[in-house]
N, C-alpha and C positions, 0 to 999 in steps of 0.2 A: 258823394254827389248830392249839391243842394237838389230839394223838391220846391214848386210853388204850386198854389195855389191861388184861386180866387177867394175874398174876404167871406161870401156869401157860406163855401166850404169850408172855410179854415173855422171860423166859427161856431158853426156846424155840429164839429168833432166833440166842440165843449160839452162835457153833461157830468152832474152832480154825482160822485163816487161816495157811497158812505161809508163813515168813516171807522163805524163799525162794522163786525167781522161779517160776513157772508151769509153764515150757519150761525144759531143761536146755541149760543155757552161756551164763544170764544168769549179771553178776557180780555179786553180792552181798559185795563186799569194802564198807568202808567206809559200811554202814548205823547211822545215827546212832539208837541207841535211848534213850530216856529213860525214868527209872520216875518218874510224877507223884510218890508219895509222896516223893521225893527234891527236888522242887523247891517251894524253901521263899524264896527270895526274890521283893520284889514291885517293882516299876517303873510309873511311870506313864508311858505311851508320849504322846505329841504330834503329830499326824497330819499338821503342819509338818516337825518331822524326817523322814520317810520319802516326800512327797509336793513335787511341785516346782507351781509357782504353778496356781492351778485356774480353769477355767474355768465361768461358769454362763450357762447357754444358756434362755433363756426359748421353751418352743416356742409358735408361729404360733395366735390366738385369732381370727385374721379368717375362719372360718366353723365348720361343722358339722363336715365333713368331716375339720379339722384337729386336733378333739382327740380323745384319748386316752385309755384306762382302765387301759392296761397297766403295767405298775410295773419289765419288764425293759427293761435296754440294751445295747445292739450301736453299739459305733463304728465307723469308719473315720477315714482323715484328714480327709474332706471333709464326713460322713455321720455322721448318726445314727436307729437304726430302735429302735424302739418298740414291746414285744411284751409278752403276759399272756395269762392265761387265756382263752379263748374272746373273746379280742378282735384283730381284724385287724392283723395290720402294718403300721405306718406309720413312713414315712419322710420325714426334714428334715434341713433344709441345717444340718450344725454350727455354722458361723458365724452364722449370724442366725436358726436355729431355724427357719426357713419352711418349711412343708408342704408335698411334695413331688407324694404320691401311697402311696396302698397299696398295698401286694408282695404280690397271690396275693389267695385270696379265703375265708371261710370256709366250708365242707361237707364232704361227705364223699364227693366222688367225689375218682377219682385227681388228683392236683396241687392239692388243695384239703387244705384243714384245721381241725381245729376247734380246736387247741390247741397252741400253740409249745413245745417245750422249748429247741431253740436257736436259734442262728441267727451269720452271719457274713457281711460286706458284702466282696465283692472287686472293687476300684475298679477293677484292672491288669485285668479280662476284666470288668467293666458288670456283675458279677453280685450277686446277692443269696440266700445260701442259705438256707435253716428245714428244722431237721429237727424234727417234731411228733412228741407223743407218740406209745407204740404206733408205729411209725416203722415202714414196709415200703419207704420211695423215702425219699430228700433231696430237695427240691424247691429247683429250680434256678430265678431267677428273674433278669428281665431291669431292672439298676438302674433303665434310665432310662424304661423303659413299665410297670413289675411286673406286665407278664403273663409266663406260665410259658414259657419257654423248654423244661427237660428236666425229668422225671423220673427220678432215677437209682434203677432195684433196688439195693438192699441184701440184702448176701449172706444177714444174719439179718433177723430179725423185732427191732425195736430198742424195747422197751417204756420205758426213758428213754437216756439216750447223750450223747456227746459225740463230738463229730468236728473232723477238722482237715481242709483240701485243699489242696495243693499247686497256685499258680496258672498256674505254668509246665508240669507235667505232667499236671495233673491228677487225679493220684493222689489216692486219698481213704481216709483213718485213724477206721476208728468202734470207739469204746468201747461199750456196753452193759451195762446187769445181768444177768447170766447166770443168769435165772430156770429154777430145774430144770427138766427136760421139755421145755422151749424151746428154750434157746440153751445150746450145748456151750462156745461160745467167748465171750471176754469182750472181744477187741478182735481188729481184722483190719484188712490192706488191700486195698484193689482197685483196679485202673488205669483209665483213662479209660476202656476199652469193659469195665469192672466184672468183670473176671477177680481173681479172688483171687491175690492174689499172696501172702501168709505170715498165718495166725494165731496166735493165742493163745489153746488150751485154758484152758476155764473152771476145772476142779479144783478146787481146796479153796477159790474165790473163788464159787463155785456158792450158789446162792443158794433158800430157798423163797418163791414166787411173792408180790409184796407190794408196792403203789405205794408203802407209806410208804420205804423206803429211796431213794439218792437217787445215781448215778452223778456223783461230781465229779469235775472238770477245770476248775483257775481259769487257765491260761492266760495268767500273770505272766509269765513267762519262756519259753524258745526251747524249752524242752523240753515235750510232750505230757506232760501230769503228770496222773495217774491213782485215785482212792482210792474206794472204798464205803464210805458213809456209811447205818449201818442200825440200824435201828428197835430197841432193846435192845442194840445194841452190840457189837463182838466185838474178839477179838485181831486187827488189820490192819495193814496196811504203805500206806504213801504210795510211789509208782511212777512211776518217767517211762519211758515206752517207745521202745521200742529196734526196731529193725529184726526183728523175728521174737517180742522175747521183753521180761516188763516187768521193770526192774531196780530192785528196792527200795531207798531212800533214807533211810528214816524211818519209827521206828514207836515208838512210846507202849505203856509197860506201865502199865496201871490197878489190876494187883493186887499184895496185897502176899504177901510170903512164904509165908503159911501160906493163901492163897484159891487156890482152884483156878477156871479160866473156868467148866466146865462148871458150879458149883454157886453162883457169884458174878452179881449183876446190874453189870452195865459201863455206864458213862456212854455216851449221845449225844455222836458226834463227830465233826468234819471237820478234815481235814489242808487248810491254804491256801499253797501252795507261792508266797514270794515271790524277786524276786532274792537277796537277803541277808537273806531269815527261813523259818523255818518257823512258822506258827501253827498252833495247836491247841485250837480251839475245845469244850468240854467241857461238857456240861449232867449234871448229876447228878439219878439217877431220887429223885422223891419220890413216896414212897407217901401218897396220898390217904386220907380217912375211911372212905369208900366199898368199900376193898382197890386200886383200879387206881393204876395209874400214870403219873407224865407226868415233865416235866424241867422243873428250874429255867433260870433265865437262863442261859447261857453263862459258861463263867470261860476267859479266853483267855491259855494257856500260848506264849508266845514262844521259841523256840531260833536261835539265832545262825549259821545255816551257817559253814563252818568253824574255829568255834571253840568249838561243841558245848553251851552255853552257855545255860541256859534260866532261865527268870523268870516269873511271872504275872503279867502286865502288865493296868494300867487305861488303856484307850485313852481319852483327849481330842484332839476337836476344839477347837483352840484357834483353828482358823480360823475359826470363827464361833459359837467358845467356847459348847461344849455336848459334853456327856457321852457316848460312843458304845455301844452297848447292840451293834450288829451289827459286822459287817466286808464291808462290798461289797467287795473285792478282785478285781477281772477282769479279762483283755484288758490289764493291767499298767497299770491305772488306778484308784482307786478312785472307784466311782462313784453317786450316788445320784438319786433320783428326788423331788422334792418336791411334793407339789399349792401351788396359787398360795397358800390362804391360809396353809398353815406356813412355806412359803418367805417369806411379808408378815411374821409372827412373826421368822421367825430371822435372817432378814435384818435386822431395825430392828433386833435385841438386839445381831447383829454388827457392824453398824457405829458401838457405840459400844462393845462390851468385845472385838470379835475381834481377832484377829491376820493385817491386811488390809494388802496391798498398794494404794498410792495407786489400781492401775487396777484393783482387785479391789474397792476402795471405790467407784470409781465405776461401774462394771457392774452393782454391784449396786443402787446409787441410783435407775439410770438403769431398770432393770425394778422396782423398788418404784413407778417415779412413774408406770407404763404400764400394772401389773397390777391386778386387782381380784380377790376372791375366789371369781369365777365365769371366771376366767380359766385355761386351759392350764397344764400343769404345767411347771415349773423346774429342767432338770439342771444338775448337779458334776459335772466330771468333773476327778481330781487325776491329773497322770500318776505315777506311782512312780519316786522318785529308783532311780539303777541305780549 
């Protein structure tokens, strides 16, 4: 759903992010910065290059209970959960897509929810976590019954987030928007009886109060990778955190010489930290008839880790040959979500122009000749060559 605003707010939102670390004795050596106006060659990227054979899992249409309206995913090895806006979590057997059971329930007393923002399956302890918007607890749930096991307080109030948990100790790592007046700190940890163990002052990553900005963590790689993604745009750094302090990696200059932040409108953006890319997703503000403002498509700037190297690439699915407008990028998979009858679409187109492995031809045959239009939806998930 586009947002607009007025030029006076969209503005507004802009303010100077430094570009060093938070906390003093991160190291900020070897941050790769790129200035867009500088990158002037273009590539068309193929989603067979970077992804190794994909799998598509048709989920479970034998009752009510089984389907699904939500459009996120959460894998594991064995598992796959199911989440969206004011829709329950559910959970199915990766391999065969069968409906398992719902994890938690929705409302609004403690260990309930009305709204997922994340979630993470940990096979090695039977658990299943979701942390909901507005976030005061992670709610800790039991894989193989999804009823709640724990609630765990959270040191802050987590109005969106990202978190990682340690399955061996416990330990749990939350991100946050560091919405002024609220939350001083923008990431912290705590140990299994939720003693803080180190944070990260909020500072010049402080934020005024605002759903539309968006806490990212794509979780491609071993590193907790960290960026704010906000509503008009600002000078930011892409981050993976460190024990006490977050240590900038990558940041994009959008202005050119003679513009200054405070007086210039800066694109919509998000950093997608992969193993061996850095993307950089860019929507450029257009101003409307009206005076407001919103953002065009995406143009997605590609950079080379270690060898600094950037392009504006046009992503094709050549796997089942069609043009890709997004980048699912998560959990070191790319991954998407199809309702049955676009998946009936893209699937017949694919199996005469894609670029299909024999058993990828027939997986998908074999759910074309089972689905019908009123049928469950259809994931992909590509794991990311490493």
């Amino acid at each position: 759903m586009k947002r607009y605003r007025s030029l006076r707010a969209f503005i507004g939102c802009i303010a100077m992010l430094a570009l060093s670390s938070c906390k003093p004795g991160a190291d900020d050596d070897n941050v790769i910065t790129v200035n867009l106006s500088d990158v002037n060659k273009k590539r068309v990227v193929n989603l067979s290059d970077w992804v190794l054979e994909p799998e598509f899992i048709a989920l479970d249409s034998s009752s009510k209970d089984a389907y699904t309206e939500g459009g996120n995913c959460c894998v594991s090895d064995n598992y796959i959960g199911i989440y969206g806006s004011s829709q329950v979590y559910k959970l199915y057997d990766r391999k065969t897509g069968k409906y398992l059971r719902n994890i938690g329930r929705i409302g609004k007393n403690s260990g309930e929810y009305t709204n997922v923002y994340r979630s993470e399956i940990d096979e090695e302890n039977s658990m299943v976590y979701i942390l909901p918007w507005t976030a005061k607890e992670l709610l800790c749930y039991d894989l193989n019954t999804g009823e709640l096991i724990e609630a765990r307080q959270l040191k802050y109030n987590v109005p969106k987030g990202a978190f990682a948990i340690d399955p061996e100790t416990g330990e749990l790592t939350v991100a946050t928007l560091p919405f002024e007046g609220e939350n001083e700190t923008v990431v912290w940890k705590q140990d299994k009886e939720d003693n803080v163990l180190w944070e990260v002052p909020a500072g010049d990553l402080s934020l005024v109060p605002d759903y539309s900005h968006e806490i990212v963590g794509a979780f491609n790689t071993e590193d907790f990778d960290l960026s704010i993604s906000t509503w008009g745009g600002r000078v930011d750094s892409l981050y993976v955190v460190k024990d006490g302090f977050l240590k900038p990696i990558f940041t994009m200059n959008f202005l050119k010489d003679n513009q200054k932040a405070a007086t210039s409108i800066l694109p919509n953006h998000t950093y997608i930290l992969l193993p061996d890319h850095i993307i950089t997703s860019v929507s450029m503000p257009v101003r409307r008839a009206s005076g407001y403002y919103s953002y065009g498509k995406p143009v997605y700037v590609v950079t080379e880790r270690g060898m600094e190297h950037s392009y504006v690439a046009e992503f094709t699915d050549d796997i089942l040959n069609r043009k890709l407008e997004y980048l699912p990028f998560t959990q070191g998979y790319y991954k998407e979500v199809f309702s049955a009858e676009d998946f009936m679409k893209i699937g017949k187109a694919a199996l005469s122009k894609g670029k299909l492995s024999e058993t990828s031809k027939a997986r998908i045959s074999d759910i074309l000749r089972t689905i019908t239009p009123e049928s469950n939806d259809v994931i992909l998930l590509a794991p990311l060559k490493r």
